[in-house]
ChimeraX commands (.cxc) that place a marker at each C-alpha (Angstrom):
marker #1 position -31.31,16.32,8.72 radius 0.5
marker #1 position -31.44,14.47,5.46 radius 0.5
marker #1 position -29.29,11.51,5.86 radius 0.5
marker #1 position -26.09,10.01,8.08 radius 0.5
marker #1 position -23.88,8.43,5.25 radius 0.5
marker #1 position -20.87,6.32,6.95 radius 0.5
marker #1 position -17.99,4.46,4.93 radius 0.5
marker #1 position -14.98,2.59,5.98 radius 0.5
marker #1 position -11.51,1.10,4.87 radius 0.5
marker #1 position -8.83,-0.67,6.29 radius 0.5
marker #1 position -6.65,2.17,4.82 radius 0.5
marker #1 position -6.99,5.36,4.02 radius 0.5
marker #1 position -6.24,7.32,0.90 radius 0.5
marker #1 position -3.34,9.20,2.54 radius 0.5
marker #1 position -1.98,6.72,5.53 radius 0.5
marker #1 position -1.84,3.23,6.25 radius 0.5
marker #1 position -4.53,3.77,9.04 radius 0.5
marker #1 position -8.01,2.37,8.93 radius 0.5
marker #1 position -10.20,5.05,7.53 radius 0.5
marker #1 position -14.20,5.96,9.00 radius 0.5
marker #1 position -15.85,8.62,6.95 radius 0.5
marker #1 position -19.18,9.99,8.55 radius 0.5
marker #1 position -21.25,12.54,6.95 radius 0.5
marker #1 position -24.22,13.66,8.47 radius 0.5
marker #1 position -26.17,15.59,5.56 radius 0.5
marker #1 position -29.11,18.36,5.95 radius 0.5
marker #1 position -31.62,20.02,3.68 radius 0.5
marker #1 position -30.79,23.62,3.15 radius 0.5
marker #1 position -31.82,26.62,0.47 radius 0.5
marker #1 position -28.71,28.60,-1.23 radius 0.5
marker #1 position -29.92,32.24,-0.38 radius 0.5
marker #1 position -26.99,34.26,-1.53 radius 0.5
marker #1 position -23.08,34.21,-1.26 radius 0.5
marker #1 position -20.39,32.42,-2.96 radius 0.5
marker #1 position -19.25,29.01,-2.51 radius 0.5
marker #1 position -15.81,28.14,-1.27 radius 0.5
marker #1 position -13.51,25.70,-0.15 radius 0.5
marker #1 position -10.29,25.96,1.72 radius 0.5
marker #1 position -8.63,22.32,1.46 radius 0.5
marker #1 position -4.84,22.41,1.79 radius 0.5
marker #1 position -3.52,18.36,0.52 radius 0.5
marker #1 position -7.44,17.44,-0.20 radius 0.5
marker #1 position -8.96,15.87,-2.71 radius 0.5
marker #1 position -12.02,17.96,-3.72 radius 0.5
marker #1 position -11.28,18.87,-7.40 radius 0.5
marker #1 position -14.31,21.20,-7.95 radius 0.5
marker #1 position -17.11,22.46,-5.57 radius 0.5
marker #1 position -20.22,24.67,-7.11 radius 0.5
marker #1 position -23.76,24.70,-6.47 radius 0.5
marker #1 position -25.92,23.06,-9.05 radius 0.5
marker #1 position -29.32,23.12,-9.13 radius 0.5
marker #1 position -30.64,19.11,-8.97 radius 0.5
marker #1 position -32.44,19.35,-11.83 radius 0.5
marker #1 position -29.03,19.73,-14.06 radius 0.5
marker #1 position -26.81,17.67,-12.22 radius 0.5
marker #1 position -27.21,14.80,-15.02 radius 0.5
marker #1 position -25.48,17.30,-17.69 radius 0.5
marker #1 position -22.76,18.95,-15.26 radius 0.5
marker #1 position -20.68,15.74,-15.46 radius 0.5
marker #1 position -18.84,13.46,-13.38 radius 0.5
marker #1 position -19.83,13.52,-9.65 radius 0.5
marker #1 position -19.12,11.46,-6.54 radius 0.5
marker #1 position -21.29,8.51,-6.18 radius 0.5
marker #1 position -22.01,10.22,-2.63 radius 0.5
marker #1 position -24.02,13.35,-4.55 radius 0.5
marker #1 position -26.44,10.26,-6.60 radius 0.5
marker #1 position -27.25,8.52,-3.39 radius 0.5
marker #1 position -28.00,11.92,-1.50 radius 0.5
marker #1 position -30.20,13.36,-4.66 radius 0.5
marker #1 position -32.01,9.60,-4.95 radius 0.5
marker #1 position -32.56,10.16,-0.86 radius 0.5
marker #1 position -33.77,13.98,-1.33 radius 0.5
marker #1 position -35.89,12.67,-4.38 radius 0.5
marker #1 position -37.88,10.10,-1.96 radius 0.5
marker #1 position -38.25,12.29,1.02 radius 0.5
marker #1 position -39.99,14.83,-1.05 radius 0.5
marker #1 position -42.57,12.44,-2.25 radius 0.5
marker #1 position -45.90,12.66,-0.78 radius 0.5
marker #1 position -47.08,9.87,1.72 radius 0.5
marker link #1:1,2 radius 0.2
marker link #1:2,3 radius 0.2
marker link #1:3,4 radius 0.2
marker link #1:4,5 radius 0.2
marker link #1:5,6 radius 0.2
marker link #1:6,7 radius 0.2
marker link #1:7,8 radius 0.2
marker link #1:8,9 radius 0.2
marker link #1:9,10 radius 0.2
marker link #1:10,11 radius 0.2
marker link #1:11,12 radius 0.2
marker link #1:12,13 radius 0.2
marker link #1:13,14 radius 0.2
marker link #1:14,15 radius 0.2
marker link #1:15,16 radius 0.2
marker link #1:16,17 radius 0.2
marker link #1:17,18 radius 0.2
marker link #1:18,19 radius 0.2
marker link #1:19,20 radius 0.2
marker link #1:20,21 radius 0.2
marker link #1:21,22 radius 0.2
marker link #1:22,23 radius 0.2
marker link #1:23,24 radius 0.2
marker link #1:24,25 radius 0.2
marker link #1:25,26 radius 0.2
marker link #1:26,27 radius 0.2
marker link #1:27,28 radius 0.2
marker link #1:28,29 radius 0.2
marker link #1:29,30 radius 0.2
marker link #1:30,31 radius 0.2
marker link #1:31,32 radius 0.2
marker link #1:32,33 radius 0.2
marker link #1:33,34 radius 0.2
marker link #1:34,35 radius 0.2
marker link #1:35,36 radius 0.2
marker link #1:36,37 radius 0.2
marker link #1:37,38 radius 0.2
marker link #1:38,39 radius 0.2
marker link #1:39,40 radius 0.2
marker link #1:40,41 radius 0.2
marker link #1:41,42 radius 0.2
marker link #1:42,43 radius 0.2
marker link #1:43,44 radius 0.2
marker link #1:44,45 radius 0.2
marker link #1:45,46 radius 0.2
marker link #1:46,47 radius 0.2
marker link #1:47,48 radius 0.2
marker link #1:48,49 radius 0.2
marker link #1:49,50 radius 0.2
marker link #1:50,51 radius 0.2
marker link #1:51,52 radius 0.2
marker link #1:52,53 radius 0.2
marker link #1:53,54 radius 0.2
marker link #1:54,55 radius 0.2
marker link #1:55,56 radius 0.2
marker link #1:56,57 radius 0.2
marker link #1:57,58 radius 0.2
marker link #1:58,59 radius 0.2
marker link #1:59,60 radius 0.2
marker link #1:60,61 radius 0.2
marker link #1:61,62 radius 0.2
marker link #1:62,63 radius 0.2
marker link #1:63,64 radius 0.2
marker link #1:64,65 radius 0.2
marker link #1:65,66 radius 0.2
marker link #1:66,67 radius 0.2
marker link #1:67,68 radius 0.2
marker link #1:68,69 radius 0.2
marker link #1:69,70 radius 0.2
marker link #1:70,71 radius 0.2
marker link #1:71,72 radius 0.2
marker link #1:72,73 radius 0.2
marker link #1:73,74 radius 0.2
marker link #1:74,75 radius 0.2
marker link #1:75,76 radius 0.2
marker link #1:76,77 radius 0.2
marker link #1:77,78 radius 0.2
marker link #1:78,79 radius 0.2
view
């Protein structure tokens, strides 16, 4: 496990609920397959594996994918 990110609202983007988002986010290695979503009413506009190193030139991204890399970045660094 790489990081637990939480967020909350007092109403979410699709109902006048209070909203809780928890994502708990591991480490993994692409080894081979194809990427795909199935999201019926979502909002993910585009999903593809990138490697890190060119995320800075593949465009707009979630602030969510920053914080994760910036997290990645200082749990790789020696101690």
């Amino acid at each position: 496990m790489l990081t637990v990110s939480t967020r909350t609202a007092e109403r979410s983007f699709q109902r006048d609920l209070p909203f809780q988002a928890v994502r708990v986010v591991y480490e993994a290695q692409v080894v081979g397959g194809t990427l795909g979503t199935l999201e019926v009413d979502g909002t993910t506009d585009r999903a593809e594996w990138i490697p890190i190193d060119a995320l800075d030139a593949a465009g707009p991204r979630a602030d969510l994918v920053s914080d994760l890399v910036a997290t990645w970045r200082a749990a790789a660094q020696p101690s």
